[in-house]
N, C-alpha and C positions, 0 to 999 in steps of 0.2 A: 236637957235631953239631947241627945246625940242624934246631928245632923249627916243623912249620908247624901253624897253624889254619886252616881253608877255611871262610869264614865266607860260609856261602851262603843268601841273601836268596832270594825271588820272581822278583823282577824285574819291571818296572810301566814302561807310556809315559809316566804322568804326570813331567814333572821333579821337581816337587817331592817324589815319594817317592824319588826320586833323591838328591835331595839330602839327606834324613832318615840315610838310608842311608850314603851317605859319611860323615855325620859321625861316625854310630855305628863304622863303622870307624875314624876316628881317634881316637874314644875306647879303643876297642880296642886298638890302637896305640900310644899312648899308655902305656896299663895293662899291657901286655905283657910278661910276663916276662923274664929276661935270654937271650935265645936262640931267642928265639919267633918266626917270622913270621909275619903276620896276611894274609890274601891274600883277594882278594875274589873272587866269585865268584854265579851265579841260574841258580837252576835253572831257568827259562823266561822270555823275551820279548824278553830282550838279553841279549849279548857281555858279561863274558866266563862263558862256560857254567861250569858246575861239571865237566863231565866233561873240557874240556880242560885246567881247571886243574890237579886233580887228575892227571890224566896229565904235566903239567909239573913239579909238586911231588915225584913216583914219582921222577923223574929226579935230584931231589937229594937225596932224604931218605928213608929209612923210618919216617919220626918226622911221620905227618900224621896230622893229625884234623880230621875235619868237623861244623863245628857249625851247625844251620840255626839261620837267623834267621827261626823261624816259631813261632809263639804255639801252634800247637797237634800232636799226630799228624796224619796225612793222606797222600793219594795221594804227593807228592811226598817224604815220609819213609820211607814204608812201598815203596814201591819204585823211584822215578825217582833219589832219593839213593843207597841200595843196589847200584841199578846203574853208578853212577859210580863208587863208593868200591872194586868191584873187589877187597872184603874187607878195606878200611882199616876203624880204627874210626868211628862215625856217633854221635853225645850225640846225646839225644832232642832233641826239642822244646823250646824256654824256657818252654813253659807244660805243665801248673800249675804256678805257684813260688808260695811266700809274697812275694817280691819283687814282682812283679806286681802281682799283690793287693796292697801299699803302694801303687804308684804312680795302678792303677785309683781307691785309695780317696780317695787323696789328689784326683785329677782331680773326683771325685766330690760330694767337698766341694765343691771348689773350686765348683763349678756350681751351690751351691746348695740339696740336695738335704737334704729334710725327713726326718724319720722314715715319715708318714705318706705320703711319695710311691712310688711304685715305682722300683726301680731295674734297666733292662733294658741287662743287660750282653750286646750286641751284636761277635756274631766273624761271619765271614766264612761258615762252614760248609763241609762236606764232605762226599762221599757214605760216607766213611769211618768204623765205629761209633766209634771210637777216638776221634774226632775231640771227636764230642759227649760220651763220658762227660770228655775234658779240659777242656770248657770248660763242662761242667756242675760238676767240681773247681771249680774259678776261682771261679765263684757262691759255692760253701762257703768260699773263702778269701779274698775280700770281706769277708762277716760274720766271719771271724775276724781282719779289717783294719780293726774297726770300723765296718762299714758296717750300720746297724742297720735302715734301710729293707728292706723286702721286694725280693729280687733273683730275677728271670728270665731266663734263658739263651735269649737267641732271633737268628738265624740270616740271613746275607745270601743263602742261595745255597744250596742242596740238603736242609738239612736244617729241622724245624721245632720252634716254631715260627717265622715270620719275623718282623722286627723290624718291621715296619708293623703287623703283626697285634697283634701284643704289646702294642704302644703304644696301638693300639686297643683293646685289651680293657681294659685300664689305663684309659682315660680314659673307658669306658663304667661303667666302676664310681668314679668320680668323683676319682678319682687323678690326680696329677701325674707324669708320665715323664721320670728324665732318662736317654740312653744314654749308655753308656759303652762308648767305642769299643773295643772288643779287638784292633783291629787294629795293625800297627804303625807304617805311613806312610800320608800320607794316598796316594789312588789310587782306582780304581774302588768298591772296598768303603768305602772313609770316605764316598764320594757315595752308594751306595745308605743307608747309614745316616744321613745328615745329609738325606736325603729322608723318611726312616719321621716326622719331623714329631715329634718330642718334643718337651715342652717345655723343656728342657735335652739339649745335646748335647757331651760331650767332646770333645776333638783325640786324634787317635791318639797313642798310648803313645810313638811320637818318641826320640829320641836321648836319652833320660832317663840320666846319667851310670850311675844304678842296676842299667840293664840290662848294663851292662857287667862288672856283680858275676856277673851270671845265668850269660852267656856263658863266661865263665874259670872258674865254676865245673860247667859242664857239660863243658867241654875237659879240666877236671884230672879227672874221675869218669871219661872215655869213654878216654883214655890211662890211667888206670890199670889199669882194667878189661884193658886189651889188655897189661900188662906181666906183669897176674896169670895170663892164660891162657895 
């Protein structure tokens, strides 16, 4: 019997997180088990919704799971997924992972970033509490990614503090800021953060072949869980 994943993104006008996005899907794709289908899918701004997919996948399978392709808990986890899934099973969020935490850390480097500078790992935010203690995790698995600089968790959008602020505080105590994007294509939140003016700024986390490990292994935890109950 055919296995599906509903691998559901955001959804963004910008092209270019479009295009982030497909590709991650064909690494998915790619990687996919023998029997698996990968099916795309955003929970707001474009075609194709998640709730229609999901209603087309019912039709051939009882064998789907929905994996968001969203770094952290939030409004769209916690309930706009839920109400699509109609009681299929839902795998959290990709974030917290230690994977992550590789990839942030590596970005991290990569930019340059001293021990003595600050390192404000910059997510999107949510009005959601959930939200923030996830990407307050994330901070903690950075330093356990080697990232030895001081890390602060700060916020494009509802919650605080925000990433301009941060950077600002940082650089009135005579510190270097690099952010490190939490996000995962670029889009509206990769420009608010590439505005907060650091002095190093990552690229969004992007089709990194690794997230692909994240994804297949939140799809085997979220179907198993539903074979146990």
């Amino acid at each position: 019997m055919t296995a599906v994943l509903v691998a559901c993104a955001h959804g963004t006008r910008f092209e270019e997180g479009r295009v982030v996005i497909r590709a991650l899907l064909d690494m998915l794709r790619a990687t996919a088990p023998d029997g698996v289908e990968v099916h795309e899918a955003y929970v707001d701004v474009h075609e194709p919704y998640v709730t229609d997919v999901v209603a087309a996948a019912r039709e051939r399978t009882d064998d789907v799971v929905i994996v968001p392709l969203l770094l952290s808990t939030g409004y769209h986890t916690e309930v706009d997924l839920v109400e699509a899934a109609g009681g299929l099973p839902i795998a959290p969020a990709l974030g917290p992972h230690p994977v992550l935490a590789e990839i942030l850390a590596d970005r991290v480097r990569e930019a340059g970033a001293a021990p003595d500078d600050t390192v404000v790992l910059a997510a999107a935010g949510s009005t959601r509490p959930g939200a923030v203690v996830d990407v307050e995790r994330m901070a903690e698995l950075l330093a356990d990614a080697g990232i030895t600089a001081p890390v602060i968790a700060a916020y494009a959008a509802a919650s605080e503090p925000r990433i301009d602020a941060a950077v600002a505080a940082a650089r009135a105590e005579g510190r270097r800021t690099v952010a490190a994007s939490y996000v995962l294509a670029p889009g509206h939140f990769s420009r608010v953060i590439e505005r907060a003016d650091a002095d190093a700024t990552t690229a969004p986390i992007g089709a990194d072949p690794r997230l692909a490990e994240v994804v297949w292994e939140r799809w085997r935890a979220a179907r198993s869980a539903r074979s146990l109950a």
